[in-house]
Structure formats: C-alpha cells, structure tokens
VEXVO-112111 format. One record per residue (C-alpha): residue number from 1; residue in three letters; chain; x, y negated, z negated. Coordinates in steps of 0.25 Angstrom, whole numbers. Layout:
! VEXVO-112111
NUM | ALA | A | X | Y | Z
...
***
This chain:
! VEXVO-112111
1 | UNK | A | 0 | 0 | 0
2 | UNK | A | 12 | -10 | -3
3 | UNK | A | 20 | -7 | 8
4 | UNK | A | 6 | -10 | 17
5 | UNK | A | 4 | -22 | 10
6 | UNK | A | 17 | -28 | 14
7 | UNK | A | 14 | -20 | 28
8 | UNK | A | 1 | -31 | 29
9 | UNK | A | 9 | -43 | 22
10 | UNK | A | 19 | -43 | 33
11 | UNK | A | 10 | -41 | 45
12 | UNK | A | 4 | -52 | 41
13 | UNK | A | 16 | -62 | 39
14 | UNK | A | 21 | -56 | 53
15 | UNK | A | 6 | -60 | 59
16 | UNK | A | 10 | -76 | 51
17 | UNK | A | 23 | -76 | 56
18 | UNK | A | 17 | -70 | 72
19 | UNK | A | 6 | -80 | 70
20 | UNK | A | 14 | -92 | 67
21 | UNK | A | 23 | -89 | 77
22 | UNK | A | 13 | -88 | 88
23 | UNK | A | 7 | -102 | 81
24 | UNK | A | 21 | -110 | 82
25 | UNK | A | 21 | -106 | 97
26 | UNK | A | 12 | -115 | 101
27 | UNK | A | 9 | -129 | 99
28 | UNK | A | -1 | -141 | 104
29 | UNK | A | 4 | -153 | 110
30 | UNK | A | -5 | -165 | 111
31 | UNK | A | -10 | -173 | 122
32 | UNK | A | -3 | -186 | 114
33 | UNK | A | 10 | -176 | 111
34 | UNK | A | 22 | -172 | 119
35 | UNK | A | 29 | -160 | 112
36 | UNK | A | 43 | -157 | 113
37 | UNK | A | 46 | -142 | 112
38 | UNK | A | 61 | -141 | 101
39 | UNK | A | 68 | -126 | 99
40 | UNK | A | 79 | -127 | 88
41 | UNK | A | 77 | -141 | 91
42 | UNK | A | 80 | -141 | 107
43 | UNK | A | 70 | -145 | 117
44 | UNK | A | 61 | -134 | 123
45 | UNK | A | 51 | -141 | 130
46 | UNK | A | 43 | -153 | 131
47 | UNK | A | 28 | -152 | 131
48 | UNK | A | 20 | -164 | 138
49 | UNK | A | 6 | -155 | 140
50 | UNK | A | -5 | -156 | 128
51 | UNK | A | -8 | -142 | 123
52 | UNK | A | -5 | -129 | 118
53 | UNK | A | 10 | -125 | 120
54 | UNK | A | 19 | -113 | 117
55 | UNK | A | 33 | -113 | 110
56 | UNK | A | 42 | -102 | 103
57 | UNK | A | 41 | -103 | 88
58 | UNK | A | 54 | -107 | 86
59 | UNK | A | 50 | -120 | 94
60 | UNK | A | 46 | -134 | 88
61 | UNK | A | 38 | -145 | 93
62 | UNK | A | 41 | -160 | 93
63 | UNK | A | 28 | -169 | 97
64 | UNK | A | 29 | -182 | 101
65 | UNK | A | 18 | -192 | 104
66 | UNK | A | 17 | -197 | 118
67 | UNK | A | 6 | -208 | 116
68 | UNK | A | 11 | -223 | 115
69 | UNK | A | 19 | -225 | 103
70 | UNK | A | 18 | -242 | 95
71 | UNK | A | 29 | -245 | 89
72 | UNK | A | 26 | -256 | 81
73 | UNK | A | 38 | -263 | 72
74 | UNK | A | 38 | -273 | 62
75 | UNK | A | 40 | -287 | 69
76 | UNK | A | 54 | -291 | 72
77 | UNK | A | 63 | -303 | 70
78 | UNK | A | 72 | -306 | 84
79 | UNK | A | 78 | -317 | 86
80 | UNK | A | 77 | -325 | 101
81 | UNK | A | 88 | -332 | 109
82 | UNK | A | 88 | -343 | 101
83 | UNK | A | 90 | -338 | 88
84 | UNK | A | 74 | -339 | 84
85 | UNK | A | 69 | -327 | 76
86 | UNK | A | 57 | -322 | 82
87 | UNK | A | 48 | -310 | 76
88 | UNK | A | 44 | -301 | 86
89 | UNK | A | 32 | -290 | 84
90 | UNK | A | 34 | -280 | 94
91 | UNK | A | 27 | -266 | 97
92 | UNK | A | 33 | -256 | 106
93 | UNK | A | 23 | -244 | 113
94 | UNK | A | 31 | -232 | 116
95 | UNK | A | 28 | -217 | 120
96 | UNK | A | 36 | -204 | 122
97 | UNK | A | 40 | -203 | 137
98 | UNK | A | 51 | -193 | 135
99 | UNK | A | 49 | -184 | 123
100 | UNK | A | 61 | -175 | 125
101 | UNK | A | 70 | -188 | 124
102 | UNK | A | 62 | -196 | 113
103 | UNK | A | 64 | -181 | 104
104 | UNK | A | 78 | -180 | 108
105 | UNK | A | 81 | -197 | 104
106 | UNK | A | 72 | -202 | 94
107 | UNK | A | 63 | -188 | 90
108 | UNK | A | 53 | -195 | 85
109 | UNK | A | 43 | -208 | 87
110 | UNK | A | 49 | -215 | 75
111 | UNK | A | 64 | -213 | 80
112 | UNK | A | 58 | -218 | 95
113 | UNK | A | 53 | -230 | 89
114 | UNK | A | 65 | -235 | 80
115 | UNK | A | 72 | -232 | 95
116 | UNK | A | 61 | -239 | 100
117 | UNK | A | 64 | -252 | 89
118 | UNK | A | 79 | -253 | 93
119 | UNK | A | 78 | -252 | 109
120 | UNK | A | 66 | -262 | 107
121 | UNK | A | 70 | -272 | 97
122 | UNK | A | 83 | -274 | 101
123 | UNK | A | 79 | -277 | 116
124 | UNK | A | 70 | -288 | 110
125 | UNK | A | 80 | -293 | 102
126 | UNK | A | 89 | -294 | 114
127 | UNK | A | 78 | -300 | 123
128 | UNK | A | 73 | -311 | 113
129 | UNK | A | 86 | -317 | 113
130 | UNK | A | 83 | -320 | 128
131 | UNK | A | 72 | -330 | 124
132 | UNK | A | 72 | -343 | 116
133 | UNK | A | 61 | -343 | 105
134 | UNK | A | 54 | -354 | 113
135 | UNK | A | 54 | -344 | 126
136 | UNK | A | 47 | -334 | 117
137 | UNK | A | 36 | -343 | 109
138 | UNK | A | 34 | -355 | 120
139 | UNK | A | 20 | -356 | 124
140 | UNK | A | 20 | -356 | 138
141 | UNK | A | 4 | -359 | 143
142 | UNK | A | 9 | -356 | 158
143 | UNK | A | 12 | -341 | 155
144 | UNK | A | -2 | -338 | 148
145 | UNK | A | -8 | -343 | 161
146 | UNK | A | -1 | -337 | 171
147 | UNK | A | 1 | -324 | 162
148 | UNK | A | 15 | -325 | 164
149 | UNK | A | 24 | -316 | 152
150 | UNK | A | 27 | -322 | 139
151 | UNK | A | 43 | -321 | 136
152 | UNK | A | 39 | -313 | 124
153 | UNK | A | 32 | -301 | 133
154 | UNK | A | 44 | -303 | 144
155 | UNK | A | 54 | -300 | 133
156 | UNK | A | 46 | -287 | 131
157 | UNK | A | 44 | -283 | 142
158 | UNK | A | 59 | -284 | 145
159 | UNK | A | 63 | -275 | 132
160 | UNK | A | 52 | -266 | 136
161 | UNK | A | 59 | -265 | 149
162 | UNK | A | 72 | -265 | 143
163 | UNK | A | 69 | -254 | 133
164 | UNK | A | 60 | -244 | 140
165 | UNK | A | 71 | -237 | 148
166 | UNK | A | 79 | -236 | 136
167 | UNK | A | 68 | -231 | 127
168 | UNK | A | 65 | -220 | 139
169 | UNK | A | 80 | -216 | 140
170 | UNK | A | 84 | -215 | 127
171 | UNK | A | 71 | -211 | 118
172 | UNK | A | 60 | -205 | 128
173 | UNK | A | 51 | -216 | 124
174 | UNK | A | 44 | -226 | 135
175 | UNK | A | 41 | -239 | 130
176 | UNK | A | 26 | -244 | 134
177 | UNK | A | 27 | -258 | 129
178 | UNK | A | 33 | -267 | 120
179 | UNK | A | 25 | -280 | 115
180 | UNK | A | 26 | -292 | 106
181 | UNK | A | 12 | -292 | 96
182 | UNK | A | 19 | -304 | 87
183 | UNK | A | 29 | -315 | 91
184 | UNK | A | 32 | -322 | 78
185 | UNK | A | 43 | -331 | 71
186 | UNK | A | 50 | -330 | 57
187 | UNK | A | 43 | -336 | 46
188 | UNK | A | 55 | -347 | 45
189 | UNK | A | 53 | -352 | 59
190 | UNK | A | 38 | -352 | 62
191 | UNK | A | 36 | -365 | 59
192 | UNK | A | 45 | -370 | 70
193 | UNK | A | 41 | -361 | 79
194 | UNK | A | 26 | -363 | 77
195 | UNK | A | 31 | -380 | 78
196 | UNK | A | 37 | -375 | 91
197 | UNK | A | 25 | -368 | 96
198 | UNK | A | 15 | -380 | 93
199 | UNK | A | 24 | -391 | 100
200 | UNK | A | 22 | -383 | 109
201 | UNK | A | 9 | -381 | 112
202 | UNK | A | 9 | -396 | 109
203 | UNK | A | 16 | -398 | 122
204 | UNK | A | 9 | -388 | 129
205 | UNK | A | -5 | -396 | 126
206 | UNK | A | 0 | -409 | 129
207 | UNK | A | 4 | -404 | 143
208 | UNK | A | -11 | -400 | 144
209 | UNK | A | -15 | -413 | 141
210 | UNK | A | -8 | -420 | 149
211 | UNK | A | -11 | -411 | 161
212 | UNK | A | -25 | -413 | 157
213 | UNK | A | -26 | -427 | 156
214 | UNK | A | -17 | -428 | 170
215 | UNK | A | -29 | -419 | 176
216 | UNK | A | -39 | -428 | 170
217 | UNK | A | -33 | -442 | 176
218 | UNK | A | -31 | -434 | 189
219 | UNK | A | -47 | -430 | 188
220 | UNK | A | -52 | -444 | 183
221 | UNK | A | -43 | -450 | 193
222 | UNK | A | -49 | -441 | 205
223 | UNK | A | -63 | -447 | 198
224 | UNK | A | -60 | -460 | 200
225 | UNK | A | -56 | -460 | 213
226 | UNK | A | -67 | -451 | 217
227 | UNK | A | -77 | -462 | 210
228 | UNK | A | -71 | -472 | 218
229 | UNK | A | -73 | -467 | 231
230 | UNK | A | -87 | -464 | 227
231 | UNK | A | -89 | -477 | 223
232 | UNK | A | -83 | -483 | 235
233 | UNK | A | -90 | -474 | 241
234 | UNK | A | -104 | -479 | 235
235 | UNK | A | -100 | -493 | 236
236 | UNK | A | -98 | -492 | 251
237 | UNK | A | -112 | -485 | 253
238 | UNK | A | -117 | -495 | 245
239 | UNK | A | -113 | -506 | 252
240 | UNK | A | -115 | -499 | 267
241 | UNK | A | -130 | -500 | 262
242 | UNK | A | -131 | -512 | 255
243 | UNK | A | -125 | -518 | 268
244 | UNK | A | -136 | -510 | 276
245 | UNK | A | -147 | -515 | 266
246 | UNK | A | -141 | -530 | 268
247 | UNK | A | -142 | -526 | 284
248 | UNK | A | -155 | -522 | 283
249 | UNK | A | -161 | -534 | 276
250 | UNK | A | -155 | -545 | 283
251 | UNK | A | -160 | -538 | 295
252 | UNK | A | -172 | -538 | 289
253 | UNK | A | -174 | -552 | 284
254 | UNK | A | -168 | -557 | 299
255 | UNK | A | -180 | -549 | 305
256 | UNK | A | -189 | -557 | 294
257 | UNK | A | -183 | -569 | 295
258 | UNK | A | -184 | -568 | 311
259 | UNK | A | -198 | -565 | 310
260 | UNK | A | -202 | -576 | 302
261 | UNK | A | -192 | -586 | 295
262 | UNK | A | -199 | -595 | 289
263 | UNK | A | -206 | -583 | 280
264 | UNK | A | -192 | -578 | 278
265 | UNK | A | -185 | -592 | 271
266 | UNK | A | -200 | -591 | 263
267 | UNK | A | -198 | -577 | 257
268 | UNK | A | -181 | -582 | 254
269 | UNK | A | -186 | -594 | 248
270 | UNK | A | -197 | -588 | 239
271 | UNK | A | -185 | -576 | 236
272 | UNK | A | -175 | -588 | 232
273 | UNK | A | -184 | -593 | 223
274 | UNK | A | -189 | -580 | 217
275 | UNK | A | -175 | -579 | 214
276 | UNK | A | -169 | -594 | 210
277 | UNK | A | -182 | -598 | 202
278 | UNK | A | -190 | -592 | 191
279 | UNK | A | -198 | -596 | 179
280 | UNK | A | -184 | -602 | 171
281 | UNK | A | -178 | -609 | 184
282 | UNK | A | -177 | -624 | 186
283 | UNK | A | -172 | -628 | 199
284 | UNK | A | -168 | -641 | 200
285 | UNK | A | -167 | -644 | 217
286 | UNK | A | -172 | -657 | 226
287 | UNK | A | -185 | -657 | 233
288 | UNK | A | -182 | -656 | 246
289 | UNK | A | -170 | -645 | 242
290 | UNK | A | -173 | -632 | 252
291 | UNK | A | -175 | -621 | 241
292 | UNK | A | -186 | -628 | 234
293 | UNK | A | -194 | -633 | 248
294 | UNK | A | -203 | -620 | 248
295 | UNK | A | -205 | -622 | 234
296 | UNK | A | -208 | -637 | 235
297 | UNK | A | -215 | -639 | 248
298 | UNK | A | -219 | -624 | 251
299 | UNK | A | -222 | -620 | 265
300 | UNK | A | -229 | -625 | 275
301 | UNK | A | -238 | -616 | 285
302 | UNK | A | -231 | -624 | 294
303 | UNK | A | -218 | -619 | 294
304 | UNK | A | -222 | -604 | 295
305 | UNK | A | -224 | -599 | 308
***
C-alpha cells in the first residue's frame, strides 16, 4: 500500500511537471504587444502577429509596448544665445520601431526615455543658443495671419529632425513628435520680460492706429472729393434749369408784352408796388414822378387799345 501511494504521489508531480511544461510552451502576444523571444538570454525570434504562439520551455518572453509612448518631464531651464534663461516644457511621443535594437540598447521604456531626455534635451540646448530671447517671445501679428511657423516650433521641428535618425539608430525608437505646452521665464526675470512684451504690444497698437487713422483721411478724403463733384454736379443742373426757366419767361413776358404793352407795364407797375408798399411804407416822391402816376392819376380808357 506505501510503495502505491508514492507510486500515485509521483505520477501526479510528473502530470504537474508534464502539464507546466506544456503551459510555458505557449504564450499570448497582444495586438498592443511586440514580443521578443530570449533562450539563455540570446535572441530566438521576434513575434509581431497577435496571438497564441509556441516556445520551448527553456525559452523566456520579453513584451514591449508598441503603441505611442508620452514622455512628459518636468520643465527645464536653458539658456538662449543671449544669455537669457528660459523654461521650457517640452513632451516627446515615441514608440517602438525596432524591438530587437530597443532590447539590445535600452531594455526597457524607462531606460529609452532617459536615452530619449539626453538626445532631446541636449539638441534644445544647442538649438536655443541659435536665437536671441527677443527672436523666441517677439510678438510678430504678421505670422499669425499668414500661418507662418513660430521660432519656437522651427527650433522643434529641427531637433525632431536632428534626433529622429539618432534615436532610430541607436535605440530602435522612432520619435512622432516633439512639442513645447509652456514657454516661460525664471521668477527673477518675468518682470522685464513681461515690461518687454507689453511695450511691445504698445508698438504694435500704435502702428494699428495709425494705419487706421491714415485709411480713415484717405476714405474722408475720397468723400469729399466725391461731395464736391456731386455738388458741382447739382449746382450746374441747377443752373442749366434756372437758365432755362429764365428763358422761358422772358419768352413768355416778350410774347405778352408784344401782345398788348400797355396791360403788360400795368401788371409790372401794380407787382412794384405790391412789393415796394405795404400798410407801414411812407413814400416820399413828386407828383409827377413816373412810379407814383398810376397810383395818382390811374389809367385812362384811352390809353388801352
């Protein structure tokens, strides 16, 4: 009965040891995963395909990541070509493109991004020396309208440039994008920068004005100079028609006056003096003076024809 018992005690360990044996010689990769297949710690193969996968038992598995990586540091103090401190805030997306190279250099994401920190950082370092802290934070209107790159997205772009072969050499990682969330100064210099900034804006508003008030003469100008020429315009009309009107009735007191002059100088003399006299006149004029003789002697039937 003993010696059957530990007959039955080690068939089972043998099934264990069968079965966990036959478990470690597969493994699932993700569709987020690259795996990278290690025996006695050298390279076997690398598996890209999501899925159920064979190995030996004596074989280990490495998984990496491949989605995109942040890597989001502290903000950092550089210093620009003329001596200025700045503080840059500055993220870097990454992924795996090589996972043989990134296991064999950095092994792991945190040992890829303190690679990633140096190559990075020290590229920015050498690029901000290129530019003057004014090139970096002048407010330039011009560019925002015509979309034109800042300085401080030209100077990442070119350490993207700069860094992305290096990083793909060296560690297997490709670098998607590197961009600036903050831009600021030391605590010990805001105040002039920020005095800076404002003059500047000061400037910049001024120059709108003055454009605006030169395009506002040149409208009210334009105005003018259209008023007058309507104006003369009028004025001309105006006295084309007066000048007609005037025609008209001289024609028309000649034709009367021809007709019958003796009823014309009555209806003149009679409008000369609804014009000359009224209720408060005093007229002071001889008797035989012309104006009064209608008004003093009247007129004869004798005289009309």
């Amino acid at each position: 009965m003993v010696r059957d018992g530990k007959r039955s005690a080690l068939l089972v360990v043998i099934a264990l040891v069968a079965l966990i044996s036959v478990w470690r010689c597969f493994f699932v990769v993700d569709e987020t995963e690259w795996a990278v297949v290690l025996r006695f710690g050298k390279l076997v193969k690398v598996v890209e395909d999501a899925g159920l996968h064979f190995r030996l038992p004596i074989d280990s598995v490495r998984k990496f990541d491949k989605r995109l990586q942040v890597y989001n540091p502290p903000a950092t103090e550089f210093l620009t070509g003329d001596k200025k401190n700045l503080v840059l805030d500055v993220y870097v997306v990454w992924r795996i493109a090589d996972p043989v190279r990134f296991w064999q250099s950095v092994g792991d994401p945190v040992g890829a991004e303190a690679r990633i920190h140096d190559l990075v950082w020290s590229e920015l370092a050498a690029g901000l020396g290129n530019y003057d802290l004014s090139q970096l934070v002048a407010v330039r209107p011009e560019r925002e309208e015509t979309g034109e790159a800042t300085r401080v997205s030209e100077l990442t772009e070119t350490v993207k440039r700069r860094c992305q072969q290096v990083a793909s050499r060296l560690y297997g990682v490709e670098l998607v994008d590197i961009g600036l969330k903050r831009l600021n100064f030391p605590e010990q210099s805001k105040e002039a920068v920020f005095a800076r900034m404002r003059a500047e804006r000061e400037r910049i508003a001024k120059r709108y004005i003055a454009e605006g008030e030169e395009i506002a003469a040149k409208i009210k100008a334009e105005a003018d100079r259209e008023k007058e020429r309507i104006l003369a315009n009028a004025y001309r009309e105006a006295e084309k028609i007066r000048g007609e009107g005037d025609a008209l009735a001289a024609r028309i007191y000649g034709q009367a006056f021809s007709r019958d002059p003796e009823f014309y100088k009555l209806l003149r003399t009679l409008e000369a003096y609804r014009k000359a006299i009224d209720d408060k006149t005093t007229v002071v004029l001889s008797s035989d003076s012309e104006f009064l003789k209608l008004l003093m002697r009247g007129q004869t039937g004798g005289e009309r024809r």
